[in-house]
C-alpha positions as CSV (number, residue, x, y, z in Angstrom):
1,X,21.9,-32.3,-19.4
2,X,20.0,-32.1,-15.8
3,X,17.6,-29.7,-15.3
4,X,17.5,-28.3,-11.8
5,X,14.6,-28.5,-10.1
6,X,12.8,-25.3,-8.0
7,X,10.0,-26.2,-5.7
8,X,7.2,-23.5,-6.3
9,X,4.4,-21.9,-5.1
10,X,4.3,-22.3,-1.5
11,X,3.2,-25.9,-1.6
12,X,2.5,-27.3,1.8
13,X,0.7,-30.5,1.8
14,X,-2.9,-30.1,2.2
15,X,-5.5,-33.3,3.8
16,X,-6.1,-36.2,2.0
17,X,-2.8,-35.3,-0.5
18,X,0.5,-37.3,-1.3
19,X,3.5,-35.2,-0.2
20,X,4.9,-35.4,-3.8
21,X,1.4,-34.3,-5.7
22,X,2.0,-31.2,-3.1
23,X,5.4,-30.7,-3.4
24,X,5.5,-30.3,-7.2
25,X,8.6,-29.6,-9.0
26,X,9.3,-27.3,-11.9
27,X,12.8,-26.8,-13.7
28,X,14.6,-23.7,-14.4
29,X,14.2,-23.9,-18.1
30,X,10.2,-24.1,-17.1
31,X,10.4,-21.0,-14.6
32,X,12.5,-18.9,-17.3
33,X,10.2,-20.2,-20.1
34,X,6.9,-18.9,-18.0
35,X,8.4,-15.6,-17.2
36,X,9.6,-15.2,-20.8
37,X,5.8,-16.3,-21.8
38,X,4.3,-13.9,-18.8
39,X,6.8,-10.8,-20.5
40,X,6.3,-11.1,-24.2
41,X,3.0,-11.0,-23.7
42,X,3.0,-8.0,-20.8
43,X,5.3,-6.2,-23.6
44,X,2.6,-6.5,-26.5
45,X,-0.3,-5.3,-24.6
46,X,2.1,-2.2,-23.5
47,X,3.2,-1.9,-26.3
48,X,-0.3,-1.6,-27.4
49,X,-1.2,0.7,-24.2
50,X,1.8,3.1,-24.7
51,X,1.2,3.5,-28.5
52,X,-2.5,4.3,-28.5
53,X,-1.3,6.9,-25.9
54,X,0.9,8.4,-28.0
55,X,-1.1,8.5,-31.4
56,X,-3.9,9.8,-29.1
57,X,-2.4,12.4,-28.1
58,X,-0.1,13.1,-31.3
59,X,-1.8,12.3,-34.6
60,X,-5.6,10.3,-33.6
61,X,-7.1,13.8,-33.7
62,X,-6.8,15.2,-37.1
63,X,-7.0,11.6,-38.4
64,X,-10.1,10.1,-36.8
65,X,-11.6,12.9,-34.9
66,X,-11.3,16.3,-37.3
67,X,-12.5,19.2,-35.5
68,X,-11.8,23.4,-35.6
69,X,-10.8,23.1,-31.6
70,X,-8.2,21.1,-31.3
71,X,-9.0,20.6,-27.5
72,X,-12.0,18.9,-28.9
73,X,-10.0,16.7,-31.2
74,X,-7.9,15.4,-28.1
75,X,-11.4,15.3,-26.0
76,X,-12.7,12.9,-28.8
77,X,-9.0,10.7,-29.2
78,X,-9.3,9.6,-25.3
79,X,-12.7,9.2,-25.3
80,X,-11.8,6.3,-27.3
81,X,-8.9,5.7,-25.7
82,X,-11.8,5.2,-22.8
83,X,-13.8,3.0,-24.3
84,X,-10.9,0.3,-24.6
85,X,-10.4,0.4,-20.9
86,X,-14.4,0.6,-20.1
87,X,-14.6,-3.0,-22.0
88,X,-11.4,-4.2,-20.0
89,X,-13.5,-5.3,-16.6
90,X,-15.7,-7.4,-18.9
91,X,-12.5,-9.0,-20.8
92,X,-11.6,-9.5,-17.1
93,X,-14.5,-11.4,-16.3
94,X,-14.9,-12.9,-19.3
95,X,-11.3,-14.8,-19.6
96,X,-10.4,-14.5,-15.6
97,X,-13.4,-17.2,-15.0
98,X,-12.1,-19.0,-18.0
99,X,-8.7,-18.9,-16.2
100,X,-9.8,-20.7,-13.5
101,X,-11.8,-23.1,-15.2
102,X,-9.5,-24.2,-18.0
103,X,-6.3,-23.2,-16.7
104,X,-3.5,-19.7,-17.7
105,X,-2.4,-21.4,-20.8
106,X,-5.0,-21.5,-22.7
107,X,-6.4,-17.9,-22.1
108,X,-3.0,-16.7,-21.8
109,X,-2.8,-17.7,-26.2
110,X,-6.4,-16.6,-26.1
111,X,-5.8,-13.3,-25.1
112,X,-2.5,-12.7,-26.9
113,X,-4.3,-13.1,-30.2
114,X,-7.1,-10.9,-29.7
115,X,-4.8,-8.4,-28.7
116,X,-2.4,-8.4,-32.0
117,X,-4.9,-8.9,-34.4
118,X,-7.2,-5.7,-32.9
119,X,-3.9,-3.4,-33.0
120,X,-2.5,-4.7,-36.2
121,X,-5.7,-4.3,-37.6
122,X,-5.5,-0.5,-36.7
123,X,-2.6,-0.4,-38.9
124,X,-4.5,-0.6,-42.0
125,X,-7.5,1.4,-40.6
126,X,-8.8,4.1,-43.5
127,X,-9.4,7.5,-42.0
128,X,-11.8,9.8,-41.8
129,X,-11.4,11.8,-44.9
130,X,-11.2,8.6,-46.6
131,X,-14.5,7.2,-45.4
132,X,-15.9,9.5,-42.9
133,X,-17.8,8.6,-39.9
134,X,-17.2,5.0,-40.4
135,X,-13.4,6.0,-39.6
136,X,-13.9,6.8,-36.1
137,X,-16.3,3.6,-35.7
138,X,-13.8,1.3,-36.7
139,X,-11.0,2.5,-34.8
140,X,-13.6,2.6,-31.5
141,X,-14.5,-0.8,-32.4
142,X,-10.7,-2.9,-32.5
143,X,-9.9,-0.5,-29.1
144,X,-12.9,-2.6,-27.7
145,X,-11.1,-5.9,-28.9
146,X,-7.9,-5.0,-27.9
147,X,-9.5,-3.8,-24.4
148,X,-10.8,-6.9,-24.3
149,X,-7.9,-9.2,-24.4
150,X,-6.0,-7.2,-22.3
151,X,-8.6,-7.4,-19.4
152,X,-7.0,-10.6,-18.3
153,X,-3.7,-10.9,-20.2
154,X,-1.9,-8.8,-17.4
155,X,-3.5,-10.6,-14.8
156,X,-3.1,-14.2,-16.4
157,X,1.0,-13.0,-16.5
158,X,0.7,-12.1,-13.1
159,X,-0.8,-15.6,-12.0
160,X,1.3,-17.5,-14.4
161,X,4.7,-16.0,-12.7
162,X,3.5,-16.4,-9.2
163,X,2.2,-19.8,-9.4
164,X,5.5,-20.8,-11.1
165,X,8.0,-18.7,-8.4
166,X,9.9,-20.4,-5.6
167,X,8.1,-18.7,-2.6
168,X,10.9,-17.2,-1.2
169,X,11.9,-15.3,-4.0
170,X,8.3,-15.0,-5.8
171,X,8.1,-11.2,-5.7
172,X,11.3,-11.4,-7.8
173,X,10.5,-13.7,-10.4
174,X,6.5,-12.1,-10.9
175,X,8.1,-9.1,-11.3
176,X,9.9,-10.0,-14.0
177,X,7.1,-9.6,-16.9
178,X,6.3,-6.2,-15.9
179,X,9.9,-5.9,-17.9
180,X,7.7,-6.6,-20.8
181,X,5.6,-3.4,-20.0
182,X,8.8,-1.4,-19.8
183,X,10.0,-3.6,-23.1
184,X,6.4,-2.6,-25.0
185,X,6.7,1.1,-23.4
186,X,10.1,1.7,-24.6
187,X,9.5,0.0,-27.8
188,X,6.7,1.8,-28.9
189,X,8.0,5.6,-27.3
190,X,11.2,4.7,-29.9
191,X,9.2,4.3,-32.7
192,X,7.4,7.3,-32.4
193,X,10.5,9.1,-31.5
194,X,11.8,8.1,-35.0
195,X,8.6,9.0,-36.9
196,X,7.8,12.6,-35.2
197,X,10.8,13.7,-36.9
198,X,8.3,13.8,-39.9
199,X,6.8,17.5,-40.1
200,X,3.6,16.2,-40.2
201,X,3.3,12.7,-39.4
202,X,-0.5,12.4,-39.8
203,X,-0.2,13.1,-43.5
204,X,1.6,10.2,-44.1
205,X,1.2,6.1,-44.2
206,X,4.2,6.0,-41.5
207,X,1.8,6.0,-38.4
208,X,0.6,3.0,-39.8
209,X,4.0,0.7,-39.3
210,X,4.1,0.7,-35.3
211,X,0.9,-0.8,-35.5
212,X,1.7,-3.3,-37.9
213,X,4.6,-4.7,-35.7
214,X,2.4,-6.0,-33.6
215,X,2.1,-9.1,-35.7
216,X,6.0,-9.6,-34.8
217,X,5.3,-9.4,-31.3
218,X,1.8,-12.0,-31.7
219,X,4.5,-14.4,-33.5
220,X,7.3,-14.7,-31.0
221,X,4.6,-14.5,-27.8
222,X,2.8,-17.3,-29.6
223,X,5.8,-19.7,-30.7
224,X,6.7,-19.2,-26.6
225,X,3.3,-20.0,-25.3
226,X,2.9,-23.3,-27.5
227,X,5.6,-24.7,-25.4
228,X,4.7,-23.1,-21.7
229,X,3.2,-25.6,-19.4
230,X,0.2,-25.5,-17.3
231,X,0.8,-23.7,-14.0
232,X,1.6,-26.0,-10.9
233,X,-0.7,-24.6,-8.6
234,X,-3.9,-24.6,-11.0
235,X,-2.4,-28.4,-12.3
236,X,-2.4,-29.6,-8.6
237,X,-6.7,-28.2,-8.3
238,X,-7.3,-30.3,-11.2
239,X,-5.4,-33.5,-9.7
240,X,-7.6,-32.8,-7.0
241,X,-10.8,-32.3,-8.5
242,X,-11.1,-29.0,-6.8
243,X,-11.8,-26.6,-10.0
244,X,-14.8,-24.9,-9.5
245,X,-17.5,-25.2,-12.0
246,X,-18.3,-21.6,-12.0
247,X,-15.0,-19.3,-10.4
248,X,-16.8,-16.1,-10.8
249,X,-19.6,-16.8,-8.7
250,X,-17.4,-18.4,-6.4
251,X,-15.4,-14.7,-6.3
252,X,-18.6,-12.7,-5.6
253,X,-20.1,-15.1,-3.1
254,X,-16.4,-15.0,-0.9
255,X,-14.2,-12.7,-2.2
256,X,-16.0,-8.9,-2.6
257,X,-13.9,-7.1,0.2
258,X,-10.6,-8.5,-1.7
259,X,-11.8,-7.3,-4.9
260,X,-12.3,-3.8,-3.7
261,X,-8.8,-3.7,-1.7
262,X,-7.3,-4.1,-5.3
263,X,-9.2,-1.6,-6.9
264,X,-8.2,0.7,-4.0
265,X,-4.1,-0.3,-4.2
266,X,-4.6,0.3,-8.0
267,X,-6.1,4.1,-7.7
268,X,-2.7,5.0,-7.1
269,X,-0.7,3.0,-10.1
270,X,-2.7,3.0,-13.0
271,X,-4.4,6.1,-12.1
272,X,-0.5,8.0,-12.0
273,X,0.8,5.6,-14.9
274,X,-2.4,7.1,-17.2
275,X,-1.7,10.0,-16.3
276,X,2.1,10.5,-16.6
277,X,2.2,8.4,-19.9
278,X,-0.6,10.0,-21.9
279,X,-2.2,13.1,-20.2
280,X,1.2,14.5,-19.6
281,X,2.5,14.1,-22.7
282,X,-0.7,16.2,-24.2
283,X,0.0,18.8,-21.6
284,X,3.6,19.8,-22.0
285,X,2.8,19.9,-26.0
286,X,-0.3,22.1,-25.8
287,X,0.4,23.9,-22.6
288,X,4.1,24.4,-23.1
289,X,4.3,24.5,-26.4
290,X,6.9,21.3,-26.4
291,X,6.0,19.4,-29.4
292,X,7.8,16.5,-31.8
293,X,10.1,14.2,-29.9
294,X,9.8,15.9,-26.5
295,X,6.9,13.4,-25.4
296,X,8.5,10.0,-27.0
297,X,12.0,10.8,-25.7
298,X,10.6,11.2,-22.0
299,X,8.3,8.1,-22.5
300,X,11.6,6.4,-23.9
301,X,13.8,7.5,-21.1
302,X,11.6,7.1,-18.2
303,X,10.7,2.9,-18.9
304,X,14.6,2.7,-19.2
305,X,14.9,3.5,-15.6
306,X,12.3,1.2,-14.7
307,X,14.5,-1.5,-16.2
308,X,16.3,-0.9,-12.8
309,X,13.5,0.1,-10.5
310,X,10.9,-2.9,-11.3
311,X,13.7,-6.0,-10.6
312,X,14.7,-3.6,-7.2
313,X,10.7,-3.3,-6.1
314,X,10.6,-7.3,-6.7
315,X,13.8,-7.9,-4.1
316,X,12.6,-5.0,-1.7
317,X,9.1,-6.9,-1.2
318,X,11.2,-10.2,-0.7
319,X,13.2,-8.9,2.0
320,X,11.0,-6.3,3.7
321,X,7.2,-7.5,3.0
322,X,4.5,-6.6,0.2
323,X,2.9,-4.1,2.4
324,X,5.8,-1.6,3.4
325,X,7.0,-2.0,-0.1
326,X,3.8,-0.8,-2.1
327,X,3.0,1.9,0.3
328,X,6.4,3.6,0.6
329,X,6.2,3.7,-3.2
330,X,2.6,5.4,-3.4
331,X,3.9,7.9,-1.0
332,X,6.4,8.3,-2.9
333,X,4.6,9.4,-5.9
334,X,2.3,11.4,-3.7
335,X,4.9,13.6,-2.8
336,X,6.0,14.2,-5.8
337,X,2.7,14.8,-7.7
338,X,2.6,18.7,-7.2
339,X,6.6,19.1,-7.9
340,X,6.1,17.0,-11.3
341,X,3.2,19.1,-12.3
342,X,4.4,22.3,-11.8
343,X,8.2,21.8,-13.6
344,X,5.9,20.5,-16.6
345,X,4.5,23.9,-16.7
346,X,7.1,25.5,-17.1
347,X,8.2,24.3,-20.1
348,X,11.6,23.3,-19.6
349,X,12.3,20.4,-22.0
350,X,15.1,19.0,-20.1
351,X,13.5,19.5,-16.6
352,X,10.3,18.3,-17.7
353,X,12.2,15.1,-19.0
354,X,14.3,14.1,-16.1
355,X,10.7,14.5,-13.5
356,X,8.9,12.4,-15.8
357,X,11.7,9.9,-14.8
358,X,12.0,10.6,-11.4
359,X,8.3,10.1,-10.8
360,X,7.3,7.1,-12.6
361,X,9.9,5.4,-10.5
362,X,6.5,5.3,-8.0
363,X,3.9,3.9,-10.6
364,X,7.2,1.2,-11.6
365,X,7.7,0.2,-8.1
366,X,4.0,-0.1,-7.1
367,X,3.2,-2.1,-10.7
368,X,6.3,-4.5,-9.7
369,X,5.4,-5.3,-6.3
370,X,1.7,-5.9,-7.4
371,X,3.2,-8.8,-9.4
372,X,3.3,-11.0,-6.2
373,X,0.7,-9.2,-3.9
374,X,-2.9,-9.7,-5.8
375,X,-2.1,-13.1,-6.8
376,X,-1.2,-13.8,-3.5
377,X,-4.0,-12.0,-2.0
378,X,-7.1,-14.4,-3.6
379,X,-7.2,-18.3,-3.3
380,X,-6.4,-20.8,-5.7
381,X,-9.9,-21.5,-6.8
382,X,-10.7,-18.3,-8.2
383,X,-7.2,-16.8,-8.0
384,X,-7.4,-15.6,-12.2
385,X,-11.0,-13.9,-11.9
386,X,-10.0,-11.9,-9.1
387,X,-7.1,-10.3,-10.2
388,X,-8.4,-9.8,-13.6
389,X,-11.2,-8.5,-12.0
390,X,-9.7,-6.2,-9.7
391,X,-7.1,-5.0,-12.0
392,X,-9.6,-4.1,-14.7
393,X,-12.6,-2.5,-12.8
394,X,-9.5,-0.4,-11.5
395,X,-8.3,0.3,-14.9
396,X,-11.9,2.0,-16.0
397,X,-12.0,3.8,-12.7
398,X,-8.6,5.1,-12.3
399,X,-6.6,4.5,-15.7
400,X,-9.1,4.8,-18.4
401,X,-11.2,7.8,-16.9
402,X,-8.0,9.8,-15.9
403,X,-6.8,11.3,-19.2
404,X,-10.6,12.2,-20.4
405,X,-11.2,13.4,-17.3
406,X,-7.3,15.4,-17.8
407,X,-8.5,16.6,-21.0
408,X,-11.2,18.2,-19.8
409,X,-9.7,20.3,-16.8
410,X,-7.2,21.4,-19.8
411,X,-9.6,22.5,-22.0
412,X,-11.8,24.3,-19.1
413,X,-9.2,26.3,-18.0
414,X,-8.1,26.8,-21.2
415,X,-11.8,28.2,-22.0
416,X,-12.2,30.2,-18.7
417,X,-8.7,31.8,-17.7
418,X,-7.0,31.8,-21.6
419,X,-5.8,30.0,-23.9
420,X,-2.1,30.0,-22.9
421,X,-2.1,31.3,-19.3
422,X,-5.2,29.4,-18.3
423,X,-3.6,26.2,-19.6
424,X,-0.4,26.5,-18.2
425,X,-2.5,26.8,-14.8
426,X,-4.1,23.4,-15.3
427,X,-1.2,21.9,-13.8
428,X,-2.5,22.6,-10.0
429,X,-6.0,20.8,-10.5
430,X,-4.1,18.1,-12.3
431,X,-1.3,17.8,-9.2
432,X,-4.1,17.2,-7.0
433,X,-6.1,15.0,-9.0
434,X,-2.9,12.4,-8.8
435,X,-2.7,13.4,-5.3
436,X,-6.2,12.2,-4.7
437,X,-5.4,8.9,-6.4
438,X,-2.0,8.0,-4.6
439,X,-3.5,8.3,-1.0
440,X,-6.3,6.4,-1.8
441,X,-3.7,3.9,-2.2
442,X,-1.6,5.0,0.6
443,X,-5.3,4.7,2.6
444,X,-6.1,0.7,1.3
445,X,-2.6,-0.8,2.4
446,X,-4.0,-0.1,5.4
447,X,-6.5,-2.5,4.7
448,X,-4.8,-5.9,3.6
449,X,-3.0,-8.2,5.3
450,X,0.9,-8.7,5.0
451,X,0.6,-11.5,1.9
452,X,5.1,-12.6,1.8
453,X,5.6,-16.0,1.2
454,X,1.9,-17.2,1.6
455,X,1.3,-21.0,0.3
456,X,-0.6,-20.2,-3.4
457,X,-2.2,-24.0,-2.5
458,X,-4.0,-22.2,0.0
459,X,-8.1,-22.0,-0.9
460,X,-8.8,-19.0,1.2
461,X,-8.0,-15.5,0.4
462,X,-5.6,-14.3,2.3
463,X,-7.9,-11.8,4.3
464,X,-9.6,-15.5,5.6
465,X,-6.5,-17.1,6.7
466,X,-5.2,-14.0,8.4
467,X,-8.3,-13.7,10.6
468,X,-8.2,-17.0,11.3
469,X,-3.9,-16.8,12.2
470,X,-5.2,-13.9,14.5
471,X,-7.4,-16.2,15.9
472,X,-5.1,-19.3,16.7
């Protein structure tokens, strides 16, 4: 049977190059294959992401991190939910040069095994009354190997789809593996859903089975990555001998403004999807007193919606522009940060539910319509290590240091205005913390150039060819 063809990635031919080396041609079974490649992979290290946030918030405590204050405990369980994402930038670094050096496929199956083994390895993990301090030790030490894997594997998925997208429809098709973060989110807030239904889930081997499931998801991601094909644009550097011996350096020496425009667009996405999918889980259960299945469900219910939201930001930054499309979805969530805070305090389990819905839709949108801007915004040559970059340095600012930081406004005003009334009150320091973080990214869209449709041959960042457009 005939495959049909797609012409990708924006190719324009460039000097000195045959029309057909420029105009490479990938089938639909390739296209489908990479985006299934780019989404299994996005689902494991979600899957990963939303099921450390849920055991740090539920059980981690009392299992890793005993203590007689229990806002200590949680204190302790994101610190080392911290650490993972403090090692992310140097995964980033790390595999994002490696990237651009010796192409997405091979740190793409790189990445995906560090990731499974670190979290199935947690599965079988003895605690801290069975060995002590060593517990805690361990546990900090496979969250630095899973942190480090996925420091470019969300990145690398973001590349891979881009590169591989017909340019007309790219933001589509590279928002298609952020499905897998929905698919990992969903999976692992169902599990949990099912096992809180235990009395006492920590005293029991069954927290140990989501973690162990991860070697399902390392299986399937790996069988589909065998058989994924380099990606066009980073095939069509190496036909041209224009790989750079070093990408990293490379990024620093041209591309540090570009770097720090994606930290800024992330302040508001990873800083709000941290906070809604972790911290406020831990807040409606100890302010609110809504414990067991309340968190899982809304975790559950609110990546279903995304399953509509995600595809929707893809088309929307098609038709309208990347720009205009991120930044109506950070206002969006900026708006809504001190509504969403305040029906969690109130502790209405239905309420507190259907807002947790209603407002991820803004982290969703923004995480879909990233899938086309930041690989569009860098150049070819060091394309991988500046989105992983970006994206991770991001993730320690914004993702990783917004439940600690979350967990500590909880427990002050828990210690200074009352154990129940002063942490019911947390919720208006909290509403402007997310506040803060969504016009920051309101602030840097500001700051980048309109990136629709741009040629991914291109060896400029897109800042560079826009100054130079403006010039001509």
């Amino acid at each position: 049977m005939k495959q049909q063809s797609i012409s990708v990635a924006g190719a324009q031919p460039c000097p000195g190059t045959r029309a057909s080396d420029a105009q490479s041609q990938v089938s639909s079974a390739d296209l489908y294959r990479a985006a299934w490649a780019a989404s299994i992979g996005s689902a494991l290290e979600y899957y990963d992401f939303a099921l450390y946030n849920l055991a740090s918030a539920l059980i981690f405590g009392p299992l890793f991190f005993p203590s007689s204050d229990p806002a200590m405990g949680l204190i302790a369980s994101f610190g080392a939910y911290f650490i993972g994402f403090a090692i992310r930038p140097v995964g980033g670094v790390l595999f994002g040069a490696l990237g651009d050096r010796y192409g997405r496929k091979f740190v793409l199956m790189a990445t995906i095994l560090l990731m499974g083994v670190a979290s199935t390895l947690i599965g079988v993990l003895p605690t801290y009354a069975s060995v002590g301090i060593w517990a805690p030790v361990l546990l900090v030490g496979c969250r630095l190997l899973q942190g480090l894997g996925a420091g470019a594997e969300q990145a690398g998925a973001a590349v891979l789809m881009a590169e591989f997208a017909p340019p007309r429809r790219r933001g589509y098709f590279a928002a298609l593996p952020f499905m897998g973060v929905l698919l990992g989110t969903v999976m692992a807030a169902a599990i949990y859903f099912a096992l809180v239904r235990v009395e006492d889930l920590s005293q029991t081997p069954l927290w140990r089975v989501p973690f162990l499931l991860s070697a399902v998801i390392i299986a399937v991601a790996v069988w589909i990555r065998l058989r994924l094909r380099e990606s066009p644009s980073f095939a069509r550097l190496e036909a041209r001998q224009q790989v750079k011996e070093s990408p990293l350096r490379h990024l620093m020496r041209h591309s540090k403004p570009t770097v720090l425009k994606v930290i800024g667009l992330r302040m508001a996405e990873n800083g709000g999807s941290s906070i809604y999918q972790s911290l406020a889980i831990s807040y409606i259960a100890t302010a609110t007193g809504l414990k067991g299945q309340i968190g899982p469900l809304a975790l559950l219910l609110a990546g279903a919606s995304g399953a509509f939201v995600i595809p929707l930001a893809g088309m929307l930054s098609d038709r309208f522009g990347r720009v205009p499309t991120y930044r109506a979805f950070a206002l969006y969530q900026l708006a809504l940060a001190f509504p969403t805070w305040w029906v969690l305090s109130l502790g209405n389990a239905t309420a507190s539910i259907v807002m947790l819905c209603v407002t991820l839709a803004g982290v969703w949108g923004m995480f879909a319509t990233q899938g086309a801007m930041l690989p569009e915004l860098f150049g070819a040559q060091h394309r991988y290590a500046g989105v992983a970059v970006g994206r991770e340095v991001s993730a320690v600012i914004a993702g990783g240091v917004a439940p600690l930081v979350g967990a500590s406004i909880i427990a002050w005003t828990s210690a200074h205005w009352g154990a129940g009334h002063g942490t019911a009150l947390a919720w208006i320091p909290l509403a402007s913390y997310v506040a803060v973080l969504s016009l920051i990214g309101v602030v840097t869209t500001y700051c980048i150039p309109e990136t629709r449709g741009r040629n991914l041959d291109d060896l400029d960042d897109a800042d560079a060819a826009s100054r130079v457009d403006r010039a001509l």
